[in-house]
C-alpha positions as a printed Julia matrix, in Angstrom:
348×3 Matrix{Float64}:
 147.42   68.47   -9.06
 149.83   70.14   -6.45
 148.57   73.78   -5.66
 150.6    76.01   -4.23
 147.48   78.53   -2.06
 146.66   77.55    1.65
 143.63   75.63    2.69
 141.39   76.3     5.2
 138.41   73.86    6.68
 135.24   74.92    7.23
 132.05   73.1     8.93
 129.62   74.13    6.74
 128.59   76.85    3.38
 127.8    79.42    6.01
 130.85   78.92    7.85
 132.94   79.47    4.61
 130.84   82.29    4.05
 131.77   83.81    7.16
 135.54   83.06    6.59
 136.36   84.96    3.61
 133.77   87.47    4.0
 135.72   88.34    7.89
 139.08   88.39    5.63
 137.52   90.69    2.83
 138.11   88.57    0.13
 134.34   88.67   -1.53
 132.65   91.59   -3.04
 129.77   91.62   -0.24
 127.74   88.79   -2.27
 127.85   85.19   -1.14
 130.61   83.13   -2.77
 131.2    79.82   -4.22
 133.48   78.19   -1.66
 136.94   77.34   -3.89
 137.27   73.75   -3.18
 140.36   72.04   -5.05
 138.27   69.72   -7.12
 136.26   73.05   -8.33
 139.87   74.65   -9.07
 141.57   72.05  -10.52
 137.84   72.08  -12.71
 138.81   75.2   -13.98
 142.72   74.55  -14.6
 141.68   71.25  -16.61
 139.5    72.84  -18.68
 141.77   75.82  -19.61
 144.37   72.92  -19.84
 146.74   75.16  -17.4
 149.13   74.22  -14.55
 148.62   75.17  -10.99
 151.65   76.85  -11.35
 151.42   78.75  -14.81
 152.28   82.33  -14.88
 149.76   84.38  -17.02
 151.68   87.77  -16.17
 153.39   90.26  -13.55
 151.26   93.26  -12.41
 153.74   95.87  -13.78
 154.03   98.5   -11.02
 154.2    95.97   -7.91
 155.61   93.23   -9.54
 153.13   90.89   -8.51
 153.14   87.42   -9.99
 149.54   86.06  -11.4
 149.64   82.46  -11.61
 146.77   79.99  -12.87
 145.89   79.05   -9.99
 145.27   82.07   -7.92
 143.1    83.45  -11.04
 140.97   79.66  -10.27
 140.48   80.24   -7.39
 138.23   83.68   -7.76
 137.17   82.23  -10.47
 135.22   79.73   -8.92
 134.39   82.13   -5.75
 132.54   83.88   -8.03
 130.4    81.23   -9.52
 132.25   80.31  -12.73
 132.26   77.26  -14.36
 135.16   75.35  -15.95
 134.13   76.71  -19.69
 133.9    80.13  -17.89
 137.46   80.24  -16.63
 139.02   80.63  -20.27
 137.4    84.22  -21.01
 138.82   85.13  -17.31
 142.19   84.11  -18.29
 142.02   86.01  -21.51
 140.9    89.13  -19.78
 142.66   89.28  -17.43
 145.77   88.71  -19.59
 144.36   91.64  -21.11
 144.71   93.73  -18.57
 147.89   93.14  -18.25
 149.63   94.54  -21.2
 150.62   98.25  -20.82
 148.28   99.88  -22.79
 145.49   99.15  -20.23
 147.33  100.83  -17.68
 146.26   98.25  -14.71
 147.25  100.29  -11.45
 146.28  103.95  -12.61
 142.74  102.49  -13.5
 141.94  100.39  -10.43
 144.07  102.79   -8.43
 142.3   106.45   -9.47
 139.95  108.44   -7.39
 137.98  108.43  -10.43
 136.43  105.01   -9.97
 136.43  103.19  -13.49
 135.39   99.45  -13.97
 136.91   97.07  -16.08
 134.73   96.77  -18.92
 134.21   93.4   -20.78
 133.07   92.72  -24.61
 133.1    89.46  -25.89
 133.11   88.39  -29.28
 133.28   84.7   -31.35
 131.43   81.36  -31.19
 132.03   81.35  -27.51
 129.5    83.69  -26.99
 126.77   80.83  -28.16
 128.66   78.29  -26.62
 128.82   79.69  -22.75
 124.71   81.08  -23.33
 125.54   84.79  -23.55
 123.22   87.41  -24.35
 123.91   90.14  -26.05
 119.91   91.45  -26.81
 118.19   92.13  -23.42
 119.59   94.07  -20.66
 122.93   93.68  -22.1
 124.29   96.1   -19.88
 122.63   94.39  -16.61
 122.66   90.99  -16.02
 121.86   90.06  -19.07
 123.14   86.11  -18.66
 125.09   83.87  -16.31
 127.93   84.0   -18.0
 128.86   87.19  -18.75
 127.72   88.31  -14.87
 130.06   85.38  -13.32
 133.22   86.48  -15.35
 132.63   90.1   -14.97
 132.59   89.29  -11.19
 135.02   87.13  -11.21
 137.81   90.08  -12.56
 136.51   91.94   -9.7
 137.6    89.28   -7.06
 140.81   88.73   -8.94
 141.53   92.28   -8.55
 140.18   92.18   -5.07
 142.34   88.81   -3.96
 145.28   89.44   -5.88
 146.33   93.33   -6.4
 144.53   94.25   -2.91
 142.35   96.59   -4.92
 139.86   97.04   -1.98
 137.98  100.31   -1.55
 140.32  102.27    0.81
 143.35  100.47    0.12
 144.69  100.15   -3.53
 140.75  101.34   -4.72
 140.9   105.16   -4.22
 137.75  105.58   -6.04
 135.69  108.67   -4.63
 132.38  107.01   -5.94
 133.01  104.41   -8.18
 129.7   102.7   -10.14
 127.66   99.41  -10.29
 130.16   98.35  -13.07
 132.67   97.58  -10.28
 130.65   94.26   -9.52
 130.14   93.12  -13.12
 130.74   95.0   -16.17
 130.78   92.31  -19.4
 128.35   92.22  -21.84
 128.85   89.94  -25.34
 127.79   91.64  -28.76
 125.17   90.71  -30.85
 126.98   89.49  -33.42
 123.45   87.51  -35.23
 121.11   90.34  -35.65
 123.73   92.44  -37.72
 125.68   92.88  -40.55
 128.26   95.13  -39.25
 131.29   93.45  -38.37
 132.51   92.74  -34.68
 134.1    94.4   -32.55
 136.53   91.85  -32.35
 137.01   91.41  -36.02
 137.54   95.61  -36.2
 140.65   94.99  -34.31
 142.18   92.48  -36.63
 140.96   89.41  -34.79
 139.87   86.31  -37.04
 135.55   85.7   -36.85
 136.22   82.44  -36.37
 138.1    83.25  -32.97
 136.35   83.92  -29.77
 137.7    87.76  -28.63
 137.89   89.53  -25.13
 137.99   93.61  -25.38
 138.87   95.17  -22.38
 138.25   98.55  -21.19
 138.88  100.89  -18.1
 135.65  102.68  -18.58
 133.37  105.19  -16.79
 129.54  103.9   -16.05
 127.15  104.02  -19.31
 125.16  106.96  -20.13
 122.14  106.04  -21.56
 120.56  108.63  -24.64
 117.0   108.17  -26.48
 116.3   109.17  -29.99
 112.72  108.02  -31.39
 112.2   110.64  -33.58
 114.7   110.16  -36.9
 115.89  107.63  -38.99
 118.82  109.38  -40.35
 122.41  108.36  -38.97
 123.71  111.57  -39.16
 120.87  112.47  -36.77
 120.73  109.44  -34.31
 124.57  110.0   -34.05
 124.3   113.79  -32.89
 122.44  112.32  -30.06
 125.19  110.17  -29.02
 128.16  112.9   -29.82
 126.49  115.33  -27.48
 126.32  112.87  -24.81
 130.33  112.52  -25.17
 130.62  116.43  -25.74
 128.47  116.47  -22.29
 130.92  113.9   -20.45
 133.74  116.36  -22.12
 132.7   118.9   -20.23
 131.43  117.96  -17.15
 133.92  114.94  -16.7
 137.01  115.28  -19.23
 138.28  116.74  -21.34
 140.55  114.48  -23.12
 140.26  112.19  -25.9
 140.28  108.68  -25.73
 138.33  104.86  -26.32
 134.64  106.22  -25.93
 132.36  103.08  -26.39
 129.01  103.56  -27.69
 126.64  100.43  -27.56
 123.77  100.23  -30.39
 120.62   98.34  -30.1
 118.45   97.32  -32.82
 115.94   99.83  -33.55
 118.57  102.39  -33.9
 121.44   99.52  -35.45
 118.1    98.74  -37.88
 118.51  103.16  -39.48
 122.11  102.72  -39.86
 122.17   99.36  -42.12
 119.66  100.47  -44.3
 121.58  103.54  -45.22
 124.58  101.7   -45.59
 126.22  102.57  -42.5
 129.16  100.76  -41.38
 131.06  100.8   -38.13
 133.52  102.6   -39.98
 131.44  105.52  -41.41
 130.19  105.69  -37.36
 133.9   105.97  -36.26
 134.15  108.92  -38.96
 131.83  111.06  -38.21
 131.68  110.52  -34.51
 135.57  111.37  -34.96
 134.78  114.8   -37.22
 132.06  116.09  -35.09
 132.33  115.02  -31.14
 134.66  117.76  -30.08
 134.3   121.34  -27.99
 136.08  124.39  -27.28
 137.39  125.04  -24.16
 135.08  128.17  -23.26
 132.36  125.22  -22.85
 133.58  125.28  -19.69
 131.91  128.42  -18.6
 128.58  127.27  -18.8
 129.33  123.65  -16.83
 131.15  125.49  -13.5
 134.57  125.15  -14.82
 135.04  129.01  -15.71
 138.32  129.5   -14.11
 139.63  126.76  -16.27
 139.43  128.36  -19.59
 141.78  131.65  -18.62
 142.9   132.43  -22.36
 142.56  128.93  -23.91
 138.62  129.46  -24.97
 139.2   128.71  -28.71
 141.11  125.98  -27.69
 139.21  123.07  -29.36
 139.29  119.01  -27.96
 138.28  115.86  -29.83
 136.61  112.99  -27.98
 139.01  110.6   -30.02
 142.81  110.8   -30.98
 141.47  109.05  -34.18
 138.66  107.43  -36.21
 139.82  104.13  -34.81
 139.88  105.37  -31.0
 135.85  104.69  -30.44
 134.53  101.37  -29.91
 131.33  100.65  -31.44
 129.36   97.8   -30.14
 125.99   96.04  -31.34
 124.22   94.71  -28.4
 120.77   95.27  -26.48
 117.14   94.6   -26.96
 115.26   94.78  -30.02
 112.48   97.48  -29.03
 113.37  100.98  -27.95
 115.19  103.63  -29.43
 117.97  103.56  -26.34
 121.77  103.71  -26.6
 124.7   104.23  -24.72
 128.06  105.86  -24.5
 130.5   104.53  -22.09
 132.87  106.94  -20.88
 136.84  106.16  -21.11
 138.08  106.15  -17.53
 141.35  108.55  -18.42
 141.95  109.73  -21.93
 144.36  108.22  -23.98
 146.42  106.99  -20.91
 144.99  103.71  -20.69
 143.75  102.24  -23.87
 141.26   99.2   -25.18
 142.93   95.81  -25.48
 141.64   93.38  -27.68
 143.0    89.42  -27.18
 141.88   86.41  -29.01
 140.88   83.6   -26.4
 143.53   81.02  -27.4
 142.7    78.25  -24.59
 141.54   75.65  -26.51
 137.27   75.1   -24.9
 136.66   71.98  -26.7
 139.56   69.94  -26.63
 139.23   66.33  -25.45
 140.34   66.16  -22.23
């Protein structure tokens, strides 16, 4: 396979280490040196050309080829049945929607949030139960990192340079998680935005770090969901104010309420949509007093619509935890949803 990247040799692991980590092309953490055999690995499996373009960054123009999404790939320990979900999301991230530039670009420091859905979630090992927001599995941590060195490699989006971020979060270094698609009945994620079951899915998101809320203490929806809208209505006023995809993740003991009473994804979508919302005179009591002048009756939504919040089954099954995961700006950059159309077990 002819690639088209420059090759460097180095004496040893440590040496390699040395050379991209003196040319800033790792996160901090070691790397997988990206040997051709490893590459051409990953290109095989995905059965891509070197040369394949998978998009153009829209504001710079910049070509993404194949190979050059490889590469980071394997840098960032992925296997060849990794590098199809990489492809996918990244593809992702390129349609409009996402916005690409403004999110890696922003002061506000957003991460590129991964959900997977489909049979490759059993097939790479993925976890969606324990620590499904940490590092829950190898597979989702390696392709979560490896969007980070893409971005890093690729689109220059280094902190300083492209990355304007005035904090950023952890996310930054790996933010996928797969949903627990076994323990439920509620349909996927994937499958809410018109994706076949029997397709594997990647969701992306430019999304704020998760805020994690606690309710023990109820078994009524209505109730466990208040918890969660006031933890948006919280992030409405002491982030932003503007609607767009809020994510909330559910974990078992809490999922466990809403089944029993018949609760779909749907009816969650509703009644987050009727009831997470504020007035603008919240502001007074957050800092943001100046702000409201003679708009204080003026009232926001969290969502543009019912459809606008992402609703996700994943995490461990004792502990009456959840999470919301802020949208990074509004309705400016938006979910996408792709099915992962490399074909993973294809003889070769």
């Amino acid at each position: 396979m002819k690639f088209n990247s420059g090759s460097h040799i180095a004496e040893d692991f440590l040496a390699a280490q040395e050379f991209l980590h003196s040319r800033n092309m790792t996160d901090g953490m070691p790397v997988v040196p990206p040997t051709p055999d490893l590459v051409k690995d990953c290109l095989d499996w995905a059965m891509l050309s070197s040369d394949q373009l998978i998009g153009i960054e829209p504001v710079r123009e910049q070509k993404i080829t194949a190979e050059k999404l490889a590469i980071n790939a394997v840098m960032a320990g992925c296997l060849p049945i990794h590098f199809p979900v990489v492809v996918t999301a990244f593809t992702a991230m390129l349609q409009e929607p996402f916005l690409l530039h403004g999110a890696t670009a922003s002061t506000g420091g957003c991460a590129v949030l991964i959900v997977i859905n489909g049979p490759m979630r059993k097939e790479l090992g993925m976890s969606g139960t324990f620590n499904a927001l940490g590092s829950s599995d190898r597979a989702t941590t390696v392709i979560g990192r490896a969007i980070r060195l893409i971005l890093l490699n690729l689109l220059e989006v280094r902190p300083g340079d492209i990355d304007r971020s005035t904090l950023g979060h952890p996310g930054k270094f790996s933010y996928c998680i797969a949903e627990d698609e076994e323990n439920t009945n509620w349909r996927s994620l994937a499958e809410e935005k018109g994706i076949p079951k029997s397709a594997s899915a990647v969701t992306v998101l430019a999304a704020g770090a998760p805020r994690q809320i606690m309710n023990e203490w109820t078994k009524d929806p209505e109730e466990i969901l208040e918890t969660f809208i006031e933890e948006i209505k919280a992030n409405m006023r002491h982030y932003s104010i503007w609607p767009g995809n809020y994510a909330i993740v559910i974990p078992p003991q809490l999922r466990e309420h809403f089944e029993k009473k018949g609760w779909t994804k749907l009816d969650i979508r509703r009644y987050v949509y009727e009831n997470a919302k504020i007035k603008r005179r919240d502001w007074n009591f957050c800092g943001k007093g100046s702000m409201v002048l003679d708009k204080g009756d003026r009232e926001y939504r969290a969502l543009t619509d019912e459809n606008s919040l992402l609703v996700v089954a994943a995490g461990g099954p004792a502990g009456g935890f959840g999470a919301v995961i802020p949208p990074w700006f509004g309705p400016k950059s938006q979910s996408v949803s792709l099915a992962v159309n490399a074909c993973v077990d294809c003889e070769m």
